[in-house]
N, CA and C atoms as an extended XYZ file, in Angstrom:
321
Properties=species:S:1:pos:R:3:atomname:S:1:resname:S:1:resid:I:1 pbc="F F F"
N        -7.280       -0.006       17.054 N   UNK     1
C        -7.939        0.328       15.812 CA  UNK     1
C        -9.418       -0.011       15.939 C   UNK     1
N       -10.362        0.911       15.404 N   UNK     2
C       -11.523        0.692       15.589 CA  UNK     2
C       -11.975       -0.620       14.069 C   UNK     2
N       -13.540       -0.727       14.861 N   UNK     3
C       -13.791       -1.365       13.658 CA  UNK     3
C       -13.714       -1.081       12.546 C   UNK     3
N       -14.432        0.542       12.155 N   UNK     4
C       -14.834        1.168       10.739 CA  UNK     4
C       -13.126        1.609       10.533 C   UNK     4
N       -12.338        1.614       11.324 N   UNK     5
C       -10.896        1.553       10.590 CA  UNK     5
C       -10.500        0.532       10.017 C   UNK     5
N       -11.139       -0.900       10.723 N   UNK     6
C       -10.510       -1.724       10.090 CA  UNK     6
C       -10.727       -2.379        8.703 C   UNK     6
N       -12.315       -1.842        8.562 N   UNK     7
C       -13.210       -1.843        7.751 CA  UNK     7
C       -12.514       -1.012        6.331 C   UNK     7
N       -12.323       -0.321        6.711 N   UNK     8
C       -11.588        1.012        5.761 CA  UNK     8
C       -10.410        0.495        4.993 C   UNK     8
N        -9.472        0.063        6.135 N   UNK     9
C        -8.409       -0.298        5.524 CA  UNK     9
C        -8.621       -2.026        4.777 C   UNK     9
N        -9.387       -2.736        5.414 N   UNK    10
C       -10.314       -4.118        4.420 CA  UNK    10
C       -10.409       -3.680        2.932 C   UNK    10
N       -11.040       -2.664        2.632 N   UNK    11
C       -11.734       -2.047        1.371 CA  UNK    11
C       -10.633       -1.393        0.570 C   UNK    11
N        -9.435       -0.915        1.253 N   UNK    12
C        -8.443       -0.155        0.324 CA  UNK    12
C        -7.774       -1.581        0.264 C   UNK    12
N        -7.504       -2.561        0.776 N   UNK    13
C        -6.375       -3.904        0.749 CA  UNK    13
C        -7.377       -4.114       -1.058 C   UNK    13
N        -9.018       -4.776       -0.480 N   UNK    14
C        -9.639       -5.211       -1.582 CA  UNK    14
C        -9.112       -4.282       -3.031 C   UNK    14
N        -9.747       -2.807       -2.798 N   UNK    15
C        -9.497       -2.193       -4.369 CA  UNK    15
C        -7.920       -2.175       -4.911 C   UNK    15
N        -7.340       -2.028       -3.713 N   UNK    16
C        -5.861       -2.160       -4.391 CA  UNK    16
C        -5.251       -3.835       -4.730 C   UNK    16
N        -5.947       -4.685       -4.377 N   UNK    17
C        -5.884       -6.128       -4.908 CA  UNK    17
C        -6.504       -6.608       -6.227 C   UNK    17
N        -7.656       -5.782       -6.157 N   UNK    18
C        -8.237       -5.457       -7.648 CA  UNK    18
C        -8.060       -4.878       -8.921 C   UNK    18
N        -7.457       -3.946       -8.424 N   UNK    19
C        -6.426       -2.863       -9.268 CA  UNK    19
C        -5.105       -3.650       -9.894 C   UNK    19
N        -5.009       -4.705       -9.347 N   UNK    20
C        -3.275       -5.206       -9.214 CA  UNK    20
C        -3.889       -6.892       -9.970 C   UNK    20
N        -4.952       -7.496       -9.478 N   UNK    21
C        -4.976       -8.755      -10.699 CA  UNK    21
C        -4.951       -8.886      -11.564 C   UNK    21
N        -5.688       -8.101      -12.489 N   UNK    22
C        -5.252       -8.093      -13.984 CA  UNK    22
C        -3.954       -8.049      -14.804 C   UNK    22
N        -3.484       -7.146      -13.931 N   UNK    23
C        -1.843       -7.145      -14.643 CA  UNK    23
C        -0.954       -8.422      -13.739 C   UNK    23
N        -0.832       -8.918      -12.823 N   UNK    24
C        -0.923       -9.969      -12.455 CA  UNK    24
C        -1.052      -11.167      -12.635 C   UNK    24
N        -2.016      -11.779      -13.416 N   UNK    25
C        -2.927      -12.739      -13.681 CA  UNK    25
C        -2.048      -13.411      -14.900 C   UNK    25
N        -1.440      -14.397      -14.850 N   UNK    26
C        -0.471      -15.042      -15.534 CA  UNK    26
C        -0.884      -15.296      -17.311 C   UNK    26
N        -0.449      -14.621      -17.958 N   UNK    27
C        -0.915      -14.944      -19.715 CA  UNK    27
C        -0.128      -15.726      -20.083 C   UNK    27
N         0.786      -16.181      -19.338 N   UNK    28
C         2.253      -16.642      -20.411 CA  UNK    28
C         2.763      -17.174      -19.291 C   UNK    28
N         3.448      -18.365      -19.608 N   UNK    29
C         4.760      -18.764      -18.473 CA  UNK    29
C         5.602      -18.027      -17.972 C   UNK    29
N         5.824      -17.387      -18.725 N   UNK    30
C         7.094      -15.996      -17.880 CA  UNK    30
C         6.649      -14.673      -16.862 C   UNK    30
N         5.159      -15.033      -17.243 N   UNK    31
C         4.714      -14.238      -15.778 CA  UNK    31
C         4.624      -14.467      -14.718 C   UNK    31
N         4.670      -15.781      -14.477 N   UNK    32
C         4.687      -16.435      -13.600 CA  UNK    32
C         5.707      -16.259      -12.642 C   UNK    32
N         6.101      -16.645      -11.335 N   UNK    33
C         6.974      -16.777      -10.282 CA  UNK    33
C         7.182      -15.825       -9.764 C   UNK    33
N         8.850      -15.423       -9.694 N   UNK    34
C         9.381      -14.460       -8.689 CA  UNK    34
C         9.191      -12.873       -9.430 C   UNK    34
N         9.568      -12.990      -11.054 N   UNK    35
C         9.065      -11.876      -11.428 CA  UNK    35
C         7.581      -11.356      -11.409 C   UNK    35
N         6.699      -12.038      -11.327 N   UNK    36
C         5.218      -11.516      -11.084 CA  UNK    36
C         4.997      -10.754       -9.777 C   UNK    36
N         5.490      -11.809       -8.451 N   UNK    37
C         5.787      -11.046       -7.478 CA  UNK    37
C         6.052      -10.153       -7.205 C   UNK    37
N         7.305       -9.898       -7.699 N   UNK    38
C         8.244       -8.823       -7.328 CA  UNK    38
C         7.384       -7.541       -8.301 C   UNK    38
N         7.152       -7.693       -9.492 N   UNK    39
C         5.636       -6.502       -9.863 CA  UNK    39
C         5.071       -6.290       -9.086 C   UNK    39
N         4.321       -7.446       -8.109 N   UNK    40
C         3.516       -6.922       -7.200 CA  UNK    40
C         3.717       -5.736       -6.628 C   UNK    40
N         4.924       -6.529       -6.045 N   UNK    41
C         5.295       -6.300       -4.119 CA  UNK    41
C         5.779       -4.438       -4.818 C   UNK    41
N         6.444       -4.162       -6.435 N   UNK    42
C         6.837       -2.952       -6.717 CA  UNK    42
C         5.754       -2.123       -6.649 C   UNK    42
N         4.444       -2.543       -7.298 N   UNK    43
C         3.870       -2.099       -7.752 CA  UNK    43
C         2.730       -1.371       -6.167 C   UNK    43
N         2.729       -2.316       -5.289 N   UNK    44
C         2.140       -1.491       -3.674 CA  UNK    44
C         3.159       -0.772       -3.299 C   UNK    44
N         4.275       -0.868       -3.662 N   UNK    45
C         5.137        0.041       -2.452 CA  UNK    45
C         4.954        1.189       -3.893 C   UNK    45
N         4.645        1.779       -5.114 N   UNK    46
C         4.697        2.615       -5.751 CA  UNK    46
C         3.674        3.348       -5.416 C   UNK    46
N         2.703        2.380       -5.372 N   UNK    47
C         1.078        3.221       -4.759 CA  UNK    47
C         0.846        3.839       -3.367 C   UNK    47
N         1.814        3.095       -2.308 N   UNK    48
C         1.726        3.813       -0.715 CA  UNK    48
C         2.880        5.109       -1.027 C   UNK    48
N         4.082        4.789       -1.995 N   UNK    49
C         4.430        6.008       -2.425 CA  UNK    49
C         4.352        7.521       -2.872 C   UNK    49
N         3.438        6.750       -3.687 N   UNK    50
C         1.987        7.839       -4.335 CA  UNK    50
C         1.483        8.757       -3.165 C   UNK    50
N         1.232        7.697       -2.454 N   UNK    51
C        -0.513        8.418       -2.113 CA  UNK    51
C         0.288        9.062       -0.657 C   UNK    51
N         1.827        9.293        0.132 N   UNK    52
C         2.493        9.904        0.393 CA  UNK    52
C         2.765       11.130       -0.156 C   UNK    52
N         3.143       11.010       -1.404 N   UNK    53
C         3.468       12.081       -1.773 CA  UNK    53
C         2.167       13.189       -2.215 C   UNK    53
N         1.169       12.574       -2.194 N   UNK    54
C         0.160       13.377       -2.469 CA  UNK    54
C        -0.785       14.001       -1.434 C   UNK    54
N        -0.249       13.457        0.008 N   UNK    55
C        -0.807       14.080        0.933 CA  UNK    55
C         0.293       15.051        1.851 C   UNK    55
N         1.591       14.172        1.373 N   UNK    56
C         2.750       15.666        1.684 CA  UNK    56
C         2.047       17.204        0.770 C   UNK    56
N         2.027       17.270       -0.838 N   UNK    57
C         1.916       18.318       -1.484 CA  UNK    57
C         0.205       18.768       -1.210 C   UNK    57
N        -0.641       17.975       -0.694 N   UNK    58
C        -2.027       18.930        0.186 CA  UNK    58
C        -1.740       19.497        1.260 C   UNK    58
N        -0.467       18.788        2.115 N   UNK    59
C        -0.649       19.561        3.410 CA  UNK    59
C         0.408       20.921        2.650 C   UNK    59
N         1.325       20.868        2.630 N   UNK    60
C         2.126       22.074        1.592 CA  UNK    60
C         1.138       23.121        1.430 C   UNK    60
N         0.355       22.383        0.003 N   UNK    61
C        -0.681       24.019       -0.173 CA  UNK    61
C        -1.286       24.235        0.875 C   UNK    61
N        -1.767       23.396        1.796 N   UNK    62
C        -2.720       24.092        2.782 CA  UNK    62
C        -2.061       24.870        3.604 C   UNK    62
N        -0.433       24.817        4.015 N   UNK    63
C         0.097       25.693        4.552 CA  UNK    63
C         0.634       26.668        4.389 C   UNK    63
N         0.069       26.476        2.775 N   UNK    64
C         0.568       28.131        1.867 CA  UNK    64
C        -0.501       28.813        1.753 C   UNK    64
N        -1.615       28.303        2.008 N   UNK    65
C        -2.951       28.752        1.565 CA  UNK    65
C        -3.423       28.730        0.361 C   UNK    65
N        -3.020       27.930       -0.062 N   UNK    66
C        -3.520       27.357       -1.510 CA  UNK    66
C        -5.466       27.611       -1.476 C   UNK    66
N        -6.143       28.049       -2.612 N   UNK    67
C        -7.166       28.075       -2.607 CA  UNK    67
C        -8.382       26.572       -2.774 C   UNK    67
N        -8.755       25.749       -1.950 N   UNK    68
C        -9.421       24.888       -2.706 CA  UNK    68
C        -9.067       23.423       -1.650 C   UNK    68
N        -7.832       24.028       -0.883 N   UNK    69
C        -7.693       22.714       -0.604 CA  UNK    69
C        -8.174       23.217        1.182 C   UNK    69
N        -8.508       22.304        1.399 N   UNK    70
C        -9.552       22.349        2.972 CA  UNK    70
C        -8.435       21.370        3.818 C   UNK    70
N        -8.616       21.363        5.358 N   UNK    71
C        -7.794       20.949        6.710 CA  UNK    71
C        -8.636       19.614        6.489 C   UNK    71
N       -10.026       19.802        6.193 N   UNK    72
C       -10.628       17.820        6.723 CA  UNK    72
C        -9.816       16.904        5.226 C   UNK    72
N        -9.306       18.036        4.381 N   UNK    73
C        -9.322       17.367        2.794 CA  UNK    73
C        -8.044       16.394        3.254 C   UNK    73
N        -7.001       17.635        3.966 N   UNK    74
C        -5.472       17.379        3.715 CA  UNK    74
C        -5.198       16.196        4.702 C   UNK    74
N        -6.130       16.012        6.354 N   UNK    75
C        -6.190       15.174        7.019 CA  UNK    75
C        -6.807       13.693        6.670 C   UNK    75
N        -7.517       13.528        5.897 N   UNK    76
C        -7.970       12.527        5.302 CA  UNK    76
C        -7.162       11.859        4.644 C   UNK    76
N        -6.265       12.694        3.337 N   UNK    77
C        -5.209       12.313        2.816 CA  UNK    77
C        -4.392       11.489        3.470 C   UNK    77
N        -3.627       12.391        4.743 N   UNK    78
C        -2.550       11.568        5.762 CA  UNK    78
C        -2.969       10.372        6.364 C   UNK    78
N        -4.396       10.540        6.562 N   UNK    79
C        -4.348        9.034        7.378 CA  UNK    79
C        -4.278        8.036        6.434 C   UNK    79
N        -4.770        8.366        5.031 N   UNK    80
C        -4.990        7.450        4.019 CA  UNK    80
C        -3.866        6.729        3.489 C   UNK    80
N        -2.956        7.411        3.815 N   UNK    81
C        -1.440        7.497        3.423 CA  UNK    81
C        -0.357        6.837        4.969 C   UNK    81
N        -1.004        6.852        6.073 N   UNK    82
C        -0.610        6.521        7.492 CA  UNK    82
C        -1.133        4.802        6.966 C   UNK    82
N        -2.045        4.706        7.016 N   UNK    83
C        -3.074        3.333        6.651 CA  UNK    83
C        -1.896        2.526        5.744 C   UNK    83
N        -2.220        3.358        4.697 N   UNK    84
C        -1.461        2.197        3.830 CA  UNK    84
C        -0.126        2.072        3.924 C   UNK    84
N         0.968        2.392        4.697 N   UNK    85
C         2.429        2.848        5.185 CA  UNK    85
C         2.264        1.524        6.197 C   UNK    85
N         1.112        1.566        7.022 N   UNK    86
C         0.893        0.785        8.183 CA  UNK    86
C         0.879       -1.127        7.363 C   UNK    86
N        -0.213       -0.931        6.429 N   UNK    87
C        -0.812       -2.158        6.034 CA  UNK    87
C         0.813       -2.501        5.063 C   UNK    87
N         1.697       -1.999        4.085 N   UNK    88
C         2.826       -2.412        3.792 CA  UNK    88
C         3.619       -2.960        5.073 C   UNK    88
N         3.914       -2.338        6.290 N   UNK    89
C         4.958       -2.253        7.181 CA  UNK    89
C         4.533       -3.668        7.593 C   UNK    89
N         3.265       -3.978        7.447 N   UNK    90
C         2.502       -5.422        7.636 CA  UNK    90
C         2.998       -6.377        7.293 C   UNK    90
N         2.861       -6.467        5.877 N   UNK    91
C         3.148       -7.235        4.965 CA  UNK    91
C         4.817       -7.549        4.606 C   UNK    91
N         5.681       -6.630        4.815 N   UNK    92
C         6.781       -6.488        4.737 CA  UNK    92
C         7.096       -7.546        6.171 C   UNK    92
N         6.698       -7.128        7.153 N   UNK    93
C         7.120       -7.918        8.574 CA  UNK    93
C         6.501       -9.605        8.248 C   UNK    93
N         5.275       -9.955        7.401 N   UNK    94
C         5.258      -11.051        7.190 CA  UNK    94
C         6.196      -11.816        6.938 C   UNK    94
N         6.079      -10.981        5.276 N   UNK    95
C         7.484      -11.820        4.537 CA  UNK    95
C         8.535      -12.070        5.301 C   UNK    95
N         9.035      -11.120        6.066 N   UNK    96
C        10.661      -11.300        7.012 CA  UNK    96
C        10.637      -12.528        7.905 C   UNK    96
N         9.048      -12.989        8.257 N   UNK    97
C         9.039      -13.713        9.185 CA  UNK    97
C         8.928      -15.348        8.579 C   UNK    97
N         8.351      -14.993        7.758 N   UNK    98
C         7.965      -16.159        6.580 CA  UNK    98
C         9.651      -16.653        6.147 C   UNK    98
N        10.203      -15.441        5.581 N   UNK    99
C        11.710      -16.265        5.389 CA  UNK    99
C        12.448      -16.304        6.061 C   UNK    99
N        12.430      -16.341        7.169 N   UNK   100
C        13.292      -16.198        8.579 CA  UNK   100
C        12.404      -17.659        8.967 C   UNK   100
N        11.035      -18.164        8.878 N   UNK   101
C        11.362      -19.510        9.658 CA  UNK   101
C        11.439      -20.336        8.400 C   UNK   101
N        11.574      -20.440        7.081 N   UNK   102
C        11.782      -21.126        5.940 CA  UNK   102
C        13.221      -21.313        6.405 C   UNK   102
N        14.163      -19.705        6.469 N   UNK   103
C        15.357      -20.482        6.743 CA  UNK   103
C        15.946      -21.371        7.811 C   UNK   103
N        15.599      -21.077        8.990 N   UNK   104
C        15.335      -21.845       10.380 CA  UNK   104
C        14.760      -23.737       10.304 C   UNK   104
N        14.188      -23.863        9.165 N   UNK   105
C        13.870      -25.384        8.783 CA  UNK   105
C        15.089      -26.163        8.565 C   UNK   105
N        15.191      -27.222        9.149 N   UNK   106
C        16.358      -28.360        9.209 CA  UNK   106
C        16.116      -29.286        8.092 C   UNK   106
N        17.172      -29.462        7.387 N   UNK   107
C        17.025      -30.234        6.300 CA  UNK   107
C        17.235      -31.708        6.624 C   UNK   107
């Protein structure tokens, strides 16, 4: 991965971390813990969802010839959508590893 990729994908982690504190950001005791989390963790895998499905239905029109939508448009999309598939598959392998040596700890 180059730098300005990594750069790229830095800046989508940031806005989509930004996007996600506010609703986040504990008002009440019951926002707190595993349910806040688990908003989270729903709420990125809804958005790499998203932004899948929205570069499946550009490449679609572009292979129907949809008027408007351009090859650099629909390729941009996919990687944008490759990126963030990549940066979940990340985060997902954390966690597994995170509770895989939590459970591995001797009491």
């Amino acid at each position: 991965m180059s730098q300005m990729q990594i750069d790229q994908v830095l800046a989508q982690i940031r806005t989509l971390s930004s996007q996600v504190a506010p609703q986040a950001a504990p008002s009440a005791p019951e926002t707190t813990g595993p349910s806040a989390f688990a908003s989270l963790l729903r709420n990125s895998i809804d958005q790499v969802n998203e932004a899948q499905q929205h570069a499946s239905d550009l490449a679609t029109a572009f292979q129907r010839g949809a008027s408007g939508v351009d090859l650099p448009q629909v390729m941009i999309e996919m990687e944008k959508a490759s990126v963030s598939f990549r940066a979940l598959t990340e985060v997902r392998n954390r966690l597994v590893s995170a509770y895989q040596d939590i459970m591995n700890m001797q009491m």
